[in-house]
Backbone as a chain_set.jsonl record, in Angstrom:
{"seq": "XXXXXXXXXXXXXXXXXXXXXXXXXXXXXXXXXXXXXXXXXXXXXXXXXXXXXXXXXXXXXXXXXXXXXXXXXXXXXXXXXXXXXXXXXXXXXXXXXXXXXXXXXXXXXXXXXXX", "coords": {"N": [[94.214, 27.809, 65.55], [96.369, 28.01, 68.138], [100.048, 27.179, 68.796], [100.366, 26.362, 71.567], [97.949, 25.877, 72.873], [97.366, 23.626, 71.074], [99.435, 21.935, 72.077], [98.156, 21.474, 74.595], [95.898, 20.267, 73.953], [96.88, 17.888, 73.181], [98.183, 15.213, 74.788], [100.265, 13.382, 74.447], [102.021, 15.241, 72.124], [102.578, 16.855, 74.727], [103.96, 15.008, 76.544], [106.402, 14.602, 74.857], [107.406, 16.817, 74.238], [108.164, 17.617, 77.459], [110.121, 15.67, 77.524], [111.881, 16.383, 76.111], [112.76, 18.783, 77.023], [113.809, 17.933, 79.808], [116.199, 16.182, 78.252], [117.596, 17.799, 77.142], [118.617, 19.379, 79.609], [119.229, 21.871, 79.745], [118.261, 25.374, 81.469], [114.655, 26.021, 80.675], [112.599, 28.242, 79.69], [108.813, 29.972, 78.907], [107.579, 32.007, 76.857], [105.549, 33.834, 76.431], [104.038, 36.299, 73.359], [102.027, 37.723, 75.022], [101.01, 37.271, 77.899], [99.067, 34.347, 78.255], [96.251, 32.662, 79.306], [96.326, 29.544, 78.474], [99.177, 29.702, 77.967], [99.801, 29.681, 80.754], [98.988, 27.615, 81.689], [99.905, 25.703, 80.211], [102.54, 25.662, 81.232], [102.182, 24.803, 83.652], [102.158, 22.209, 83.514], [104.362, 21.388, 82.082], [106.036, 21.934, 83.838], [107.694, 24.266, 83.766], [108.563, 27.892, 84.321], [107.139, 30.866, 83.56], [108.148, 33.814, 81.405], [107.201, 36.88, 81.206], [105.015, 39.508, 81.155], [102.861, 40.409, 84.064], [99.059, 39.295, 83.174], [96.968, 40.974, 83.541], [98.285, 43.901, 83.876], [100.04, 43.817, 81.421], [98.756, 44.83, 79.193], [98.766, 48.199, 79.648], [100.873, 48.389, 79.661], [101.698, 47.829, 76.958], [101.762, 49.46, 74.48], [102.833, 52.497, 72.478], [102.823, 54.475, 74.29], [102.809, 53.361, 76.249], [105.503, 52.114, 76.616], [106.739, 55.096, 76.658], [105.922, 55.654, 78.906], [107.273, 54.423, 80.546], [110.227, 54.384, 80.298], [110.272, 57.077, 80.628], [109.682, 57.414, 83.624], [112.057, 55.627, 84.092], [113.945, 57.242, 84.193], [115.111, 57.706, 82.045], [116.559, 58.562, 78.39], [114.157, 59.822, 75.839], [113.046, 60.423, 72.346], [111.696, 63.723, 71.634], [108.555, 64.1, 72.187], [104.892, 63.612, 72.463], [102.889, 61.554, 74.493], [100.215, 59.422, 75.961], [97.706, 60.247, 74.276], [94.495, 60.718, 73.65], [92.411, 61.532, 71.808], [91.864, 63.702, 68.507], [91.711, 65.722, 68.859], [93.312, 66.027, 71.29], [96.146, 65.562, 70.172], [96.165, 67.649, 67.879], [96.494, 69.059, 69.24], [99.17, 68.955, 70.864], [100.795, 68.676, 69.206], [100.995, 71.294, 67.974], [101.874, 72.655, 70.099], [104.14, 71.471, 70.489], [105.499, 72.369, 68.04], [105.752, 75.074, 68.213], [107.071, 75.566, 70.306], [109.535, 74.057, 69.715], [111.11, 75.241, 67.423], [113.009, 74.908, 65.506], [113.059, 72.14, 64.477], [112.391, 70.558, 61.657], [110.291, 68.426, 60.554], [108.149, 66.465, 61.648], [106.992, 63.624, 63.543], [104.195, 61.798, 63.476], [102.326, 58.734, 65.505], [100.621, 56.226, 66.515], [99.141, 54.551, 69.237], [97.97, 51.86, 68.403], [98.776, 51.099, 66.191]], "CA": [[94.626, 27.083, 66.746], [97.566, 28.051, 68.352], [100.507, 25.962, 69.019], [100.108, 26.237, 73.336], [97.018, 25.107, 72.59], [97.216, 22.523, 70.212], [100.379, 21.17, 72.963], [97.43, 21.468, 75.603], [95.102, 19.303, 73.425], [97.649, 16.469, 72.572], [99.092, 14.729, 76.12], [101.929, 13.157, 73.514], [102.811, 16.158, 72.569], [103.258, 17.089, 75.994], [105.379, 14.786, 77.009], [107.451, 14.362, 73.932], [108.037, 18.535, 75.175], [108.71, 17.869, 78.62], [110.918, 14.618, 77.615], [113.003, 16.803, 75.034], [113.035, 19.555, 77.608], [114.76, 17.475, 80.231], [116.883, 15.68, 77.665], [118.757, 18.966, 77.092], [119.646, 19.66, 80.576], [119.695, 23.571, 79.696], [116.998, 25.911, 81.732], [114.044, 26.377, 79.648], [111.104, 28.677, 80.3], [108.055, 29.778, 78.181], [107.951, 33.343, 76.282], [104.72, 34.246, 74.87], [104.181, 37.893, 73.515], [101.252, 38.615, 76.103], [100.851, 35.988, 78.692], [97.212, 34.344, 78.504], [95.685, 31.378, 80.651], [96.939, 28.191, 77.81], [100.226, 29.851, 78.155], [100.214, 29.241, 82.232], [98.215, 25.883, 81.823], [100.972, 24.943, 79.334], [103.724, 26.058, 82.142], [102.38, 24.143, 85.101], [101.984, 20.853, 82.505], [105.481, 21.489, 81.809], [106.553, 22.556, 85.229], [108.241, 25.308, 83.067], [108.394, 29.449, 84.2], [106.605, 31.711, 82.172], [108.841, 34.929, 81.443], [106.64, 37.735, 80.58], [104.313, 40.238, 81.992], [101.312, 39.777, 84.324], [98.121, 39.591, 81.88], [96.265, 41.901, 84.413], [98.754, 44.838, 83.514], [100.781, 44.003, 80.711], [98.074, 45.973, 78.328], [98.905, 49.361, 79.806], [102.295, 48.906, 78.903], [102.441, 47.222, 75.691], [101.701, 50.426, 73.709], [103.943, 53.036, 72.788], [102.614, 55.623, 75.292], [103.269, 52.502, 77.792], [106.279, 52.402, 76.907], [106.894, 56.388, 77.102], [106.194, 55.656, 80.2], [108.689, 53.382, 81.721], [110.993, 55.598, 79.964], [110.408, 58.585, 81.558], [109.888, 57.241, 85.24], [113.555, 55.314, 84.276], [114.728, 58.955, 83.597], [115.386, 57.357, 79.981], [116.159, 59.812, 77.425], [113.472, 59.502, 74.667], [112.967, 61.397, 71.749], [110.597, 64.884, 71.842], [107.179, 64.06, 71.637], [104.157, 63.31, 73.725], [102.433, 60.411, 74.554], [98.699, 59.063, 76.14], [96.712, 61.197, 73.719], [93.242, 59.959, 73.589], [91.938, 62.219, 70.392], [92.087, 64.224, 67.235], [92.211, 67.145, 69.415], [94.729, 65.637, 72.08], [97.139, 64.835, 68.962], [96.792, 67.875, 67.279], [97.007, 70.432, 70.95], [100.062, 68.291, 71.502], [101.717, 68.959, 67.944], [101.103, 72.597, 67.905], [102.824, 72.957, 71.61], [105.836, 71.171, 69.912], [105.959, 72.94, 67.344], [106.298, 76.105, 69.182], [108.037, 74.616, 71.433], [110.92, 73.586, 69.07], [111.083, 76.166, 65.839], [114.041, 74.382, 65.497], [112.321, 71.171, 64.066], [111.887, 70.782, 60.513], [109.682, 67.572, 60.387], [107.705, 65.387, 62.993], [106.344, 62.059, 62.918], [102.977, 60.962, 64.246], [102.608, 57.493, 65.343], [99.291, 55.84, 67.022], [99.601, 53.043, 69.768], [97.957, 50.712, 68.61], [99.546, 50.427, 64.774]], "C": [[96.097, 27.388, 67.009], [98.644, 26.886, 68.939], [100.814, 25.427, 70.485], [98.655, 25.054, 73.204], [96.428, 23.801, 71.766], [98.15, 21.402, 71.531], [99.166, 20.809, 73.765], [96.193, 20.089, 75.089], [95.828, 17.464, 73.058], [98.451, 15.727, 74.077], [100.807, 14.147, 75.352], [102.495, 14.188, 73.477], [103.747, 17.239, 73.952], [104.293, 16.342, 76.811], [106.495, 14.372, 76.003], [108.151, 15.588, 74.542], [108.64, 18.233, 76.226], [110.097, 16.964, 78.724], [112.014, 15.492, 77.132], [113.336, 18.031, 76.193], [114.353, 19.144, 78.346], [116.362, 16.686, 80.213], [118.123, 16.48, 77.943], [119.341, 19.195, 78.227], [119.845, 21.176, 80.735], [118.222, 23.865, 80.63], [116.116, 26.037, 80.738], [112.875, 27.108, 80.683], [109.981, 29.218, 78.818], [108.191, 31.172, 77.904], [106.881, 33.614, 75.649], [104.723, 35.759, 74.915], [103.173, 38.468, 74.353], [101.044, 37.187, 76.767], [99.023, 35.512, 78.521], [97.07, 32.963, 79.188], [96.206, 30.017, 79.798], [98.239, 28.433, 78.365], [100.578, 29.444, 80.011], [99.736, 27.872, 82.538], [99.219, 25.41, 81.417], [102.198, 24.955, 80.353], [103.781, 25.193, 83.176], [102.427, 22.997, 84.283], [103.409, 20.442, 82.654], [106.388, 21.427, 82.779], [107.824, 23.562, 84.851], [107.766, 26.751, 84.178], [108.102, 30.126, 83.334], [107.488, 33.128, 82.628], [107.543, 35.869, 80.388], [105.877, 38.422, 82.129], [103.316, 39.738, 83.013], [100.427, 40.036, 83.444], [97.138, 40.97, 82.868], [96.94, 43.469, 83.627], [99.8, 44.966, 82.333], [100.177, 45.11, 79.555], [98.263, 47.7, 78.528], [100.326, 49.925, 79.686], [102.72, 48.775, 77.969], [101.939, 48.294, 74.392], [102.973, 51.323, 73.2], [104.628, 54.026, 73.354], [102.978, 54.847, 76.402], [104.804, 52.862, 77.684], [107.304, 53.633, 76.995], [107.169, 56.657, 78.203], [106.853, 55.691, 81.224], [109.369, 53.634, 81.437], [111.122, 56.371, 81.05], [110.263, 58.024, 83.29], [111.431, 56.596, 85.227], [114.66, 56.164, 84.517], [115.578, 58.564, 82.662], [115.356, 58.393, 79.338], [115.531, 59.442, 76.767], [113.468, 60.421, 73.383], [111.405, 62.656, 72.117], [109.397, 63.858, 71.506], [106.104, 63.854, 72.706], [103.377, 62.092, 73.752], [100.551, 60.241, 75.754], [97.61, 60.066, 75.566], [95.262, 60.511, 73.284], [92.224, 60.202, 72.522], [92.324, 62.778, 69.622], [93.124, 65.356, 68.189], [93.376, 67.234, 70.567], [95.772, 65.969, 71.031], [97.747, 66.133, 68.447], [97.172, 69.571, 67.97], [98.578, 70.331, 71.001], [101.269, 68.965, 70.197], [101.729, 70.432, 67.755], [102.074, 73.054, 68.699], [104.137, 72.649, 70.947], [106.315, 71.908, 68.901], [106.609, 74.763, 67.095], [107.276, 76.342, 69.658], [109.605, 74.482, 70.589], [111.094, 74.374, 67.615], [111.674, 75.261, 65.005], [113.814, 72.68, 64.133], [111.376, 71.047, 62.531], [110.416, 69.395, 60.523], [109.288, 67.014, 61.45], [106.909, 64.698, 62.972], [105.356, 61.728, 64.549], [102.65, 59.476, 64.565], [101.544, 56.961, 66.416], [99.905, 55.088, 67.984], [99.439, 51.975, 69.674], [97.832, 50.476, 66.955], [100.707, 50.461, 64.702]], "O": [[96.962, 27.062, 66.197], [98.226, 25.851, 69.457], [101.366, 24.346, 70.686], [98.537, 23.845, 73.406], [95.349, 23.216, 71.861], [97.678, 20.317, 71.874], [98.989, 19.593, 73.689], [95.791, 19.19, 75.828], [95.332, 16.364, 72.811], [99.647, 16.017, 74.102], [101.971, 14.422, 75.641], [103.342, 14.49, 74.318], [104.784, 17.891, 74.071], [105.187, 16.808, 77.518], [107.486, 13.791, 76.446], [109.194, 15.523, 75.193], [109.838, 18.512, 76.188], [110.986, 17.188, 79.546], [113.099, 15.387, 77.705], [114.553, 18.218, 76.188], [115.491, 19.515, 78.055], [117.224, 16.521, 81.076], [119.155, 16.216, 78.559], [120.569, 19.271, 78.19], [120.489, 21.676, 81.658], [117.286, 23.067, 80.663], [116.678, 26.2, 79.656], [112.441, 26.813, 81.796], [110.356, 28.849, 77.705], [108.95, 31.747, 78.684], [106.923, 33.697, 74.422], [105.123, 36.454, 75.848], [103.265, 39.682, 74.534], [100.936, 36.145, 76.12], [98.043, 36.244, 78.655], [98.068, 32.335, 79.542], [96.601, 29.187, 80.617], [98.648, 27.616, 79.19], [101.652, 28.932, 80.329], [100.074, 27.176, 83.495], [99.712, 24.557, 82.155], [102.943, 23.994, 80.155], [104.822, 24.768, 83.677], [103.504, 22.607, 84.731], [103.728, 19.393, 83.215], [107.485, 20.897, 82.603], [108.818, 23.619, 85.575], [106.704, 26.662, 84.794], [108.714, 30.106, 82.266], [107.568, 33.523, 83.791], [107.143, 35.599, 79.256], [105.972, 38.179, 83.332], [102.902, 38.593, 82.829], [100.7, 40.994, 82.722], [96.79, 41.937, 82.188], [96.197, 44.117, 82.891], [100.402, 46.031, 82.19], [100.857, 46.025, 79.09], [97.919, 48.437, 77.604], [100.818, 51.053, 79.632], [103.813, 49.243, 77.648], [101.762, 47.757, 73.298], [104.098, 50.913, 73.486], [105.781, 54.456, 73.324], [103.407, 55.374, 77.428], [105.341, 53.686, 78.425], [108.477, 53.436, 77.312], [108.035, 57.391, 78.679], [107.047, 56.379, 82.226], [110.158, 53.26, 82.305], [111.834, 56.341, 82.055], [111.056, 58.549, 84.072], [112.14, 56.905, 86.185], [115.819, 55.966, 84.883], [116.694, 59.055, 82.494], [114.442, 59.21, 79.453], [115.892, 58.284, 76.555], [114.136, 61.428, 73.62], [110.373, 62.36, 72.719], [109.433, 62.977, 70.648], [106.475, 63.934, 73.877], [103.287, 61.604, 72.626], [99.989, 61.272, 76.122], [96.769, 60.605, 76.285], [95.297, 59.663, 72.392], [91.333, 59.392, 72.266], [93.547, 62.635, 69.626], [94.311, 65.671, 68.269], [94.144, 68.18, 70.746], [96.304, 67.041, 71.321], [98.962, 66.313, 68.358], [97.715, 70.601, 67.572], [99.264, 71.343, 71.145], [102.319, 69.573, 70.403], [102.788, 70.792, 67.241], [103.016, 73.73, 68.283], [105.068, 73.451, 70.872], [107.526, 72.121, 68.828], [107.382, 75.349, 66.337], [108.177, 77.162, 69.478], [110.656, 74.892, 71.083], [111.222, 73.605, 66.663], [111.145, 74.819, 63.985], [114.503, 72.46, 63.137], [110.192, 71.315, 62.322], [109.34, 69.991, 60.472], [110.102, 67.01, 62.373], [105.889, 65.006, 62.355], [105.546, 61.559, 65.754], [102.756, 58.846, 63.512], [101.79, 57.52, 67.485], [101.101, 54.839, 67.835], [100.049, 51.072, 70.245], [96.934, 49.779, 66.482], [101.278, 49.996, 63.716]]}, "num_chains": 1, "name": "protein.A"}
């Protein structure tokens, strides 16, 4: 049970939250690491802002080919390598080319997106 959800189950807890919120006087908003539907239930409860992604598209960026991505359209420097590889044979097309590609390059590190 998470703790959005446990807030969502307890009305005390909710307004002990919203009481201690207003107490402070500082902005507060909500932060989860992927936005999901407790997390926006818990927001309007609160009458809090949720800071994060939309849940619709945050998955296509929260990799580390997503974020390759938003890199390279930033015209971010990144380091060499390539990114949305979908197989063995993507992975190991991609590592040959570089290695070609860069003689230069004693070592090079493989790295999945979703470990």
């Amino acid at each position: 049970l998470s703790l959005t959800k446990a807030a969502l189950w307890s009305p005390r807890m909710l307004r002990r939250v919203a009481k201690e919120v207003r107490a402070r006087g500082n902005p507060a908003y909500i932060v989860p690491g992927l936005v999901g539907p407790e997390d926006r239930l818990l927001a309007l409860h609160l009458g809090l802002p949720v800071l994060g992604p939309d849940p619709t598209t945050a998955p296509a960026f929260a990799t580390k080919s997503g974020a390759k991505r938003i890199f390279l359209a930033a015209k971010i420097e990144t380091p060499l390598g390539a990114h949305d590889l979908r197989s063995e044979e993507d992975a190991l097309s991609a590592l040959a080319h570089h290695v070609v590609a860069y003689p230069g390059v004693a070592q090079w590190v493989l790295k999945l997106d979703h470990e």
